[in-house]
C-alpha positions as CSV (number, residue, x, y, z in Angstrom):
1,X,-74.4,-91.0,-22.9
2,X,-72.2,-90.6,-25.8
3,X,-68.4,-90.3,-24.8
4,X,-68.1,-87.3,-26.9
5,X,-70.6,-85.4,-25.2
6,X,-68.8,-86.6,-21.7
7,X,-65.3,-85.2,-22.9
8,X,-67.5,-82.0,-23.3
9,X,-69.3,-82.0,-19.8
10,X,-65.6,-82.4,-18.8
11,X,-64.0,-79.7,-20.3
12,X,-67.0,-77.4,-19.2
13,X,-66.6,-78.4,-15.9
14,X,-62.8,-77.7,-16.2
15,X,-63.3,-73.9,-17.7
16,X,-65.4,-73.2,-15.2
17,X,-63.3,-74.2,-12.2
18,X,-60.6,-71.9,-13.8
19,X,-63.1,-69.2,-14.2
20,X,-63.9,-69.1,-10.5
21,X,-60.8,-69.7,-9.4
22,X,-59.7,-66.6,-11.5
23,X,-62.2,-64.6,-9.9
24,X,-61.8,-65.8,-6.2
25,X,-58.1,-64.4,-6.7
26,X,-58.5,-61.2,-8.1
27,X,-62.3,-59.8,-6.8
28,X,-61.5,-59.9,-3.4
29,X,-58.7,-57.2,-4.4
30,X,-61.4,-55.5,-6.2
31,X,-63.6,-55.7,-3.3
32,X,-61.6,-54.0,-1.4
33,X,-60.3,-51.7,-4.1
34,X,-63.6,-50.5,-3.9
35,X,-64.2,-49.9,-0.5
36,X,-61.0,-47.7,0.0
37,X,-63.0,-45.9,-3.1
38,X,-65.6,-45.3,-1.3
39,X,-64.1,-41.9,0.2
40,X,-60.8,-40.1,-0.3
41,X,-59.8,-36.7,0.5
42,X,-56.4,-35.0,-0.8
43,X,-54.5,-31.3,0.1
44,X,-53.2,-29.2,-2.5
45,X,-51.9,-25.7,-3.1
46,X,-52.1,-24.1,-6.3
47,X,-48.2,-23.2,-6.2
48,X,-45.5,-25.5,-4.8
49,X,-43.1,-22.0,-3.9
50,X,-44.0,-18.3,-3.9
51,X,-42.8,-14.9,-2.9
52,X,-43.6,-13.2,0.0
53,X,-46.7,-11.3,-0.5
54,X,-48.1,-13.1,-2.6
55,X,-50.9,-15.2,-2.4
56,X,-52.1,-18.8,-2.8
57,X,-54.7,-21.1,-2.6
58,X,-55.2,-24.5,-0.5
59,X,-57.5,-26.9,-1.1
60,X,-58.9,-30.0,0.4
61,X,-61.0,-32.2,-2.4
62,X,-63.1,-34.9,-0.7
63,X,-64.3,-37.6,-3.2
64,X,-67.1,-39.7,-1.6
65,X,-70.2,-42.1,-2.4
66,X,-73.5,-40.1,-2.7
67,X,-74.4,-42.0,0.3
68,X,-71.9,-40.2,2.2
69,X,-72.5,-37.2,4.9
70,X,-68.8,-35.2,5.3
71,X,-68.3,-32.5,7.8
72,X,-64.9,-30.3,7.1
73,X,-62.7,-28.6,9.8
74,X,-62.6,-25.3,11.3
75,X,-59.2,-23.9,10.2
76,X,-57.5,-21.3,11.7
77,X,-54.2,-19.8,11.0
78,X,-52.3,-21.3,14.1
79,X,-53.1,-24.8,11.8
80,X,-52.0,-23.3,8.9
81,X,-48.4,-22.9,9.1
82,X,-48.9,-19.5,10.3
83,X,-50.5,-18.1,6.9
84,X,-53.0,-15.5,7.2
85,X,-56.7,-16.6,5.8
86,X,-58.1,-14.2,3.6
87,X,-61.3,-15.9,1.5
88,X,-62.7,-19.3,1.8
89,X,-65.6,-21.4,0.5
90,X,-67.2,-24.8,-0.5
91,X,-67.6,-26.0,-3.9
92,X,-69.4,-29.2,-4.4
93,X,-70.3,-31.1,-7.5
94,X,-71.4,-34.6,-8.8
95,X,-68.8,-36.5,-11.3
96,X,-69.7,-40.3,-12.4
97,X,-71.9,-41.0,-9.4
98,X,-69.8,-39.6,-6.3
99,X,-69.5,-36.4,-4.8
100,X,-67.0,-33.8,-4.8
101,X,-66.5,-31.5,-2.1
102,X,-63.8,-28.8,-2.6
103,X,-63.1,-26.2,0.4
104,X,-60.3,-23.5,-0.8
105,X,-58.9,-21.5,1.5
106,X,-57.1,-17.7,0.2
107,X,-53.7,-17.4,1.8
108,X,-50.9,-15.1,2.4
109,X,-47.9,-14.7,4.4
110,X,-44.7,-12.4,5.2
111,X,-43.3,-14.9,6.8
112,X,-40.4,-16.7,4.6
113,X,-38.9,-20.2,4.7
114,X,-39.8,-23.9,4.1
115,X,-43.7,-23.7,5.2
116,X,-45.4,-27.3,5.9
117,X,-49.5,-27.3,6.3
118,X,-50.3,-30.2,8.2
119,X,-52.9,-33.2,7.4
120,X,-55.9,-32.2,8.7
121,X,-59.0,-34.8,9.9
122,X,-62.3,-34.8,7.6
123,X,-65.2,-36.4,9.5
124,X,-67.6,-38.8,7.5
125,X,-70.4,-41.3,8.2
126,X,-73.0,-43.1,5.8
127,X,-76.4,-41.6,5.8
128,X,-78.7,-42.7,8.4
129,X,-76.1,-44.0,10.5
130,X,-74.8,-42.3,13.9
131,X,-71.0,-42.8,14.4
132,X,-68.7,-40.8,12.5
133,X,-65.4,-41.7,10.9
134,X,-62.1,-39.8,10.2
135,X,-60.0,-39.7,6.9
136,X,-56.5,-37.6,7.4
137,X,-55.7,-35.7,4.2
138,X,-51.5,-35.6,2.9
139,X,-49.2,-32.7,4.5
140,X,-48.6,-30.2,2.1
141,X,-45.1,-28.3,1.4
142,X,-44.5,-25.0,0.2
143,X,-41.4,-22.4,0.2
144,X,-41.4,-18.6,0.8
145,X,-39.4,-17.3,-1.2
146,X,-37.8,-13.7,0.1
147,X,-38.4,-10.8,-2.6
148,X,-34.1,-10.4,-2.0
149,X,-34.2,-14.0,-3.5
150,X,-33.9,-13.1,-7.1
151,X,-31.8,-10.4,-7.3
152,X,-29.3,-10.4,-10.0
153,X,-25.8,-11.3,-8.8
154,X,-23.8,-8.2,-9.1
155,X,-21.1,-9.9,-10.9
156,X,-20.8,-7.6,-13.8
157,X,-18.0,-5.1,-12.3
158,X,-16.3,-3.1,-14.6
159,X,-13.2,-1.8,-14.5
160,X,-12.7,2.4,-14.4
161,X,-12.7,4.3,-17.3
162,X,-9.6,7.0,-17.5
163,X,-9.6,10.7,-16.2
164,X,-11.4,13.0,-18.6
165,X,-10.9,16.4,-18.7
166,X,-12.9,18.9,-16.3
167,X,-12.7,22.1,-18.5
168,X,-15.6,21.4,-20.8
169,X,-17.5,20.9,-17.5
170,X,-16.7,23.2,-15.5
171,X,-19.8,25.4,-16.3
172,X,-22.4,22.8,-15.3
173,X,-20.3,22.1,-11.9
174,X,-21.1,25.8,-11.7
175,X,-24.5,25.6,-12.0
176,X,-25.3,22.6,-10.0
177,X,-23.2,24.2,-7.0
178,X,-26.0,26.9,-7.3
179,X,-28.7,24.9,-7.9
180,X,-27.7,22.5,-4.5
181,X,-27.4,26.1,-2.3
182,X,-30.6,27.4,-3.6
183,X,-32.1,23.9,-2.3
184,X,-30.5,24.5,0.8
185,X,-31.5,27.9,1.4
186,X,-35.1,27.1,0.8
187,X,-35.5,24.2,2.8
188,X,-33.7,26.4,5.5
189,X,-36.6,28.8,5.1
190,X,-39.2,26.3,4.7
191,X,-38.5,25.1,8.0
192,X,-38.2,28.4,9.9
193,X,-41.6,29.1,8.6
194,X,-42.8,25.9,9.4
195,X,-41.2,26.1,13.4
196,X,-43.2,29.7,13.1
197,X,-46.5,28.8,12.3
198,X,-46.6,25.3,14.4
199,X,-45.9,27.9,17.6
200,X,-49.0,30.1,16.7
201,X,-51.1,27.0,16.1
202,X,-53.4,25.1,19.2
203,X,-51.7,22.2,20.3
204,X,-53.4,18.7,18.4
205,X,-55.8,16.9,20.4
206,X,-53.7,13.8,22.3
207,X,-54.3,10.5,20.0
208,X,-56.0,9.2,23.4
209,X,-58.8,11.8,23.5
210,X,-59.5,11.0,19.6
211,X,-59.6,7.2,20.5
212,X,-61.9,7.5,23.1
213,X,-64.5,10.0,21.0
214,X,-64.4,7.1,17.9
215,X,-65.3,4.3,20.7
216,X,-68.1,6.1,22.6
217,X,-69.1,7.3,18.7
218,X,-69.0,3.4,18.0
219,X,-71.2,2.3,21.3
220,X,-74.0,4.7,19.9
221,X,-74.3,2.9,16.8
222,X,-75.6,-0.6,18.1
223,X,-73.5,-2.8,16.3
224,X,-73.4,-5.4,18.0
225,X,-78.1,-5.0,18.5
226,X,-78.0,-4.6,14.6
227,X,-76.4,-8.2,13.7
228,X,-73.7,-6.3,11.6
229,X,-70.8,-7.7,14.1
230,X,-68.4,-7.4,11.3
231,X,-68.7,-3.8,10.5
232,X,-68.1,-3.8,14.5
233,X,-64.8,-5.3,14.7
234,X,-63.6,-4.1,11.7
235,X,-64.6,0.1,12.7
236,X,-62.9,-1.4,16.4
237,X,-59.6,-2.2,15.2
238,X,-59.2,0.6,13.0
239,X,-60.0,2.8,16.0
240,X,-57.5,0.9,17.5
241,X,-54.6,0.9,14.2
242,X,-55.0,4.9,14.4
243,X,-54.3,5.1,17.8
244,X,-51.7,3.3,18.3
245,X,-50.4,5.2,14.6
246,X,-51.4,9.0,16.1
247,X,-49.6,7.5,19.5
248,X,-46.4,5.8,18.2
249,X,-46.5,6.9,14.8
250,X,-46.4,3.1,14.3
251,X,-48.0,2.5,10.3
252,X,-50.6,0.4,11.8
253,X,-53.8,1.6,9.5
254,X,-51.5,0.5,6.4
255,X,-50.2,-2.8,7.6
256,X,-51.5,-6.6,7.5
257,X,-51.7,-8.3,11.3
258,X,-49.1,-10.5,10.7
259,X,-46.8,-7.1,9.4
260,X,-48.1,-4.8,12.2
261,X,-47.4,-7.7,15.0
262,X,-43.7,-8.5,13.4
263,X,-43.2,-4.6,13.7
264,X,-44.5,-4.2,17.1
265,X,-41.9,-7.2,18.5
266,X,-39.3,-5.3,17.1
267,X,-40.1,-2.1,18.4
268,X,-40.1,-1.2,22.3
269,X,-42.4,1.5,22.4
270,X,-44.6,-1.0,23.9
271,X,-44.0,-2.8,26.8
272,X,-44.3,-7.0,26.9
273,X,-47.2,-7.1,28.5
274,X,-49.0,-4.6,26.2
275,X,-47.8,-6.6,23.0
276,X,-49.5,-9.4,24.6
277,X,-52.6,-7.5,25.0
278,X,-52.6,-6.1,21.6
279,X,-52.0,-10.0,19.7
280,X,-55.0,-11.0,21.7
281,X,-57.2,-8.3,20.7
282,X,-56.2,-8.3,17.1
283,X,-56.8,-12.2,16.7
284,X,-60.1,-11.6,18.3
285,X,-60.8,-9.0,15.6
286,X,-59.5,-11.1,12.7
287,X,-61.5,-14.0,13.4
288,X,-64.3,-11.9,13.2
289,X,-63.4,-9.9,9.9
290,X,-61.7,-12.9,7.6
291,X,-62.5,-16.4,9.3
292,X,-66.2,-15.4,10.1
293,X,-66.7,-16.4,13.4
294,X,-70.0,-15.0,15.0
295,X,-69.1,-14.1,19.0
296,X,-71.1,-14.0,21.7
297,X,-72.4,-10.5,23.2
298,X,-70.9,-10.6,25.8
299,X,-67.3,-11.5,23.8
300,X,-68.1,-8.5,21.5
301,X,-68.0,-6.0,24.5
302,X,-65.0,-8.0,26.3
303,X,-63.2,-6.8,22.9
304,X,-64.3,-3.6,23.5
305,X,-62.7,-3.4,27.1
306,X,-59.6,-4.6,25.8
307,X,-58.9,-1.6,23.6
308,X,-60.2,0.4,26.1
309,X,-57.7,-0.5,28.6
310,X,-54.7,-1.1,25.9
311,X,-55.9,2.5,25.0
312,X,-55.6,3.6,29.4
313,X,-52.2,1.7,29.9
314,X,-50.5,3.2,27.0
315,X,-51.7,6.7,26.1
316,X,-49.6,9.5,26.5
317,X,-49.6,11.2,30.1
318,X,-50.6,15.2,30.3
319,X,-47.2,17.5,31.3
320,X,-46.9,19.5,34.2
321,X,-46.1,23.0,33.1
């Protein structure tokens, strides 16, 4: 053999040592580059801070191998930071050979303060294959901003403007000091009529008896035999809001749960134990009408016996004459 074509074999040799040296250095980081790739799943909110009231949307994106089965929590609002679920869904789609899963969750809260939804476990396994896996998603933080938040400092004081002189005025001080008795006088009147007629009236029906006609009106209507188990707990606790408004005159009918709850602790009409009843039923009711949880029979008509008796241990007792 020819030494020329030796040096040659040679310096093949030598390029190709380098080449697979180059590759056993960086492909194993590759490799495994690729694994981690093989599933990821991320939390997000669609805004970072917020007023109260208003609402917002988490997400949790889960970017997997086609090969990949994933099965997404339950949430509820006790793993929420407290916020109130008002929509959800699943969105799924295929993007350069993997696919996305996206479930949203519709939020709200009257609650304010630094809020912090925390990572919640998505289950995975490849297809065909019994165990499952778990992949944590990243906390997310948010702030609540109060509505009193962005009021404008009132730092524009002026100083008083001089006396001006009352005799041009003197006319319209006239006038409004009749206008203000006339007011008087007829509200005066208004209410003497009002006291009148409010005597010669029948007494209104107790906000007890009205209860108790809407629930037995609600039994007849076979729900619960029907399937429609929503329209049942949502006609239940509006029975139940109306009440408690007609017995309290607590603004229940017009109030979120988280509102209506934050207003009840605050007021004493009812007593601890009754609260207690009343959080219970009202979760019950809410799981049913926003998270879509499907209960049992016999959990449908337990709800029912709980405003029954919140309805017994708090309605308004008949006066001895």
């Amino acid at each position: 053999m020819k030494p020329k074509k030796i040096i040659n074999y040679i310096v093949t040799i030598f390029c190709l040592c380098v080449f697979y040296s180059f590759l056993g250095i960086f492909y194993p980081a590759k490799a495994a580059e690729k694994k981690n790739q093989d599933i990821e799943a991320t939390a997000a909110v669609d805004k970072s801070s917020i007023q109260i009231g208003d609402k917002i949307t988490y997400s949790i994106t889960v970017r997997a191998n086609r090969d990949i089965e994933v099965e997404f929590p339950q949430a509820m609002p006790e793993k929420l930071s407290g916020f109130a679920i008002k929509d959800f869904g699943l969105a799924k789609r295929s993007l350069f050979g993997k696919n996305i899963f996206k479930q949203w969750y519709l939020l709200d809260t009257y609650v304010s303060g630094e809020h912090v939804i925390p990572q919640y476990v998505v289950k995975y396994r490849v297809k065909g294959q019994t165990e499952w896996h778990q992949l944590s998603t990243n906390e997310v933080k948010l702030n609540v901003k109060s509505v009193l938040d962005n009021a404008k400092a009132k730092n524009d004081i002026r100083d008083i403007k001089g006396p001006k002189s009352l005799v041009s005025y003197v006319w319209l001080y006239v006038l409004m000091a009749l206008i203000i008795l006339f007011v008087i006088a007829g509200v005066f009147i208004f209410i003497i009529l009002k006291k009148k007629k409010g005597q010669e009236n029948v007494p209104p029906i107790p906000a007890h008896i009205i209860a108790y006609e809407a629930l037995d009106a609600l039994e007849k209507k076979d729900y619960i035999k029907k399937g429609k188990i929503k329209a049942y707990y949502t006609e239940l606790s509006d029975i139940v809001r109306h009440y408690l408004e007609n017995r309290f005159n607590i603004r229940a009918p017009e109030m979120t749960t988280e509102e209506f709850l934050i207003k009840v602790k605050e007021d004493n009409a009812l007593s601890i134990e009754h609260k207690g009843l009343l959080r219970e039923f009202l979760s019950n009711c809410d799981l049913v009408k926003f998270a879509k949880y499907q209960p049992a029979v016999e959990e449908a008509n337990l709800s029912l016996s709980l405003a029954k008796r919140l309805i017994d241990q708090t309605k308004e007792e008949a006066k001895v004459l």
